[in-house]
C-alpha positions in Angstrom: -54.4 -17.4 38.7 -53.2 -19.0 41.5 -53.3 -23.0 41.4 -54.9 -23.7 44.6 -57.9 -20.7 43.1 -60.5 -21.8 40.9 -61.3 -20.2 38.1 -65.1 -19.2 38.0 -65.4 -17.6 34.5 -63.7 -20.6 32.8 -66.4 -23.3 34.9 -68.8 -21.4 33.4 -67.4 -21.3 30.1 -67.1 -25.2 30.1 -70.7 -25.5 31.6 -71.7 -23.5 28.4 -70.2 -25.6 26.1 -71.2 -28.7 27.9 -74.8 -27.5 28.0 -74.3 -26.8 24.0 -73.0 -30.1 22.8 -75.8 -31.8 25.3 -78.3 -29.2 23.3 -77.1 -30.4 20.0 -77.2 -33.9 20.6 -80.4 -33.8 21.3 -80.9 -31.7 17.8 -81.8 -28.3 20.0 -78.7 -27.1 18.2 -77.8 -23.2 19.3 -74.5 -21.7 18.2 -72.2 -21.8 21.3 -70.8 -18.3 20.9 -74.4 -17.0 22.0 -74.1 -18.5 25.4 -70.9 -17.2 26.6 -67.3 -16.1 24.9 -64.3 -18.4 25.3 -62.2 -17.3 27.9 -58.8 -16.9 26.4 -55.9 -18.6 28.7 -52.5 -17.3 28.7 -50.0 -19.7 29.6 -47.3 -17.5 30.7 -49.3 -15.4 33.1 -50.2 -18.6 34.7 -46.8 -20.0 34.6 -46.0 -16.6 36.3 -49.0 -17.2 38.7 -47.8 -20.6 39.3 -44.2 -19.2 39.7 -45.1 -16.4 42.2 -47.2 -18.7 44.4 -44.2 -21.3 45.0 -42.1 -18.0 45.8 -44.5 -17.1 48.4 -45.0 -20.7 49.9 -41.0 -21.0 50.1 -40.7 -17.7 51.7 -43.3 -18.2 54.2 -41.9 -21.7 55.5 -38.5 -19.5 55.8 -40.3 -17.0 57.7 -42.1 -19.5 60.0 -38.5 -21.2 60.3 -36.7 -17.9 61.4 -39.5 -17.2 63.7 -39.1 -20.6 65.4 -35.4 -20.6 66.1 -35.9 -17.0 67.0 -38.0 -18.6 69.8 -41.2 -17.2 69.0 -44.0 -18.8 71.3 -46.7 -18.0 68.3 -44.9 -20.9 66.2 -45.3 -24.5 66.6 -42.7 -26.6 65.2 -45.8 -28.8 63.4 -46.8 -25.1 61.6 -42.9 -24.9 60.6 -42.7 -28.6 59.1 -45.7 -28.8 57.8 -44.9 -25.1 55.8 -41.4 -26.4 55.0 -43.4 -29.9 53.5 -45.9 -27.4 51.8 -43.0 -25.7 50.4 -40.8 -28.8 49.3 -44.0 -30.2 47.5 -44.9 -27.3 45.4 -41.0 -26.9 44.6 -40.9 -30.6 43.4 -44.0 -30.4 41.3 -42.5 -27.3 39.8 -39.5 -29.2 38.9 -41.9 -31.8 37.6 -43.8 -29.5 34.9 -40.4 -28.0 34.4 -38.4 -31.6 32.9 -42.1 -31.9 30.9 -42.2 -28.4 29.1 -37.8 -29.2 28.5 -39.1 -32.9 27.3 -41.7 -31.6 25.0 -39.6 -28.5 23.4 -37.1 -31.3 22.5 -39.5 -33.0 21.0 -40.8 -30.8 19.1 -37.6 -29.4 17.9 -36.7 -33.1 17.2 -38.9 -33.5 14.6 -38.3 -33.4 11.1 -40.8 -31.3 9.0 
């Protein structure tokens, strides 16, 4: 799953239980495994996903870069900086999630059971 993508199957999967807890609040209660099945997220392919698709932004702002200084008419310096900005965000957000998932593993392994 790439992060800009949206998932469809797991709207719908929220719509469903939406519509369900709406149904049983108004006492219409149905089960909620009728409507659809749960879609089961796996958070390392889509820390791979997420991974992979900060790979490719980074290697196509290089690209764009080389091409510039190459002097490659097809290229606009605003297309490079903006890439390179594209790039440097995604990086830093990355970084971000990164110190978050260190934070919470030493959390966790900081507390006594």
């Amino acid at each position: 799953m790439k992060p800009g993508v949206i998932d469809a199957s797991r709207i719908e999967s929220m719509v469903a239980q939406l519509k369900a807890v709406a149904a049983a609040a108004k006492g219409d209660v149905r089960p909620l495994e009728a409507e659809t099945p749960a879609v089961k997220a796996d958070f390392a392919a889509a820390l791979r996903a997420s991974l992979d698709e900060v790979n490719n932004t980074q290697s196509k702002a290089e690209r764009l870069g080389q091409r510039f200084a190459l002097g490659d008419d097809s290229v606009n310096l605003s297309d490079v900086m903006i890439s390179m900005q594209k790039a440097n965000i995604s990086f830093q957000a990355t970084v971000q999630v990164r110190n978050k998932l260190v934070s919470a593993y030493q959390d966790i392994m900081n507390m006594q059971v």
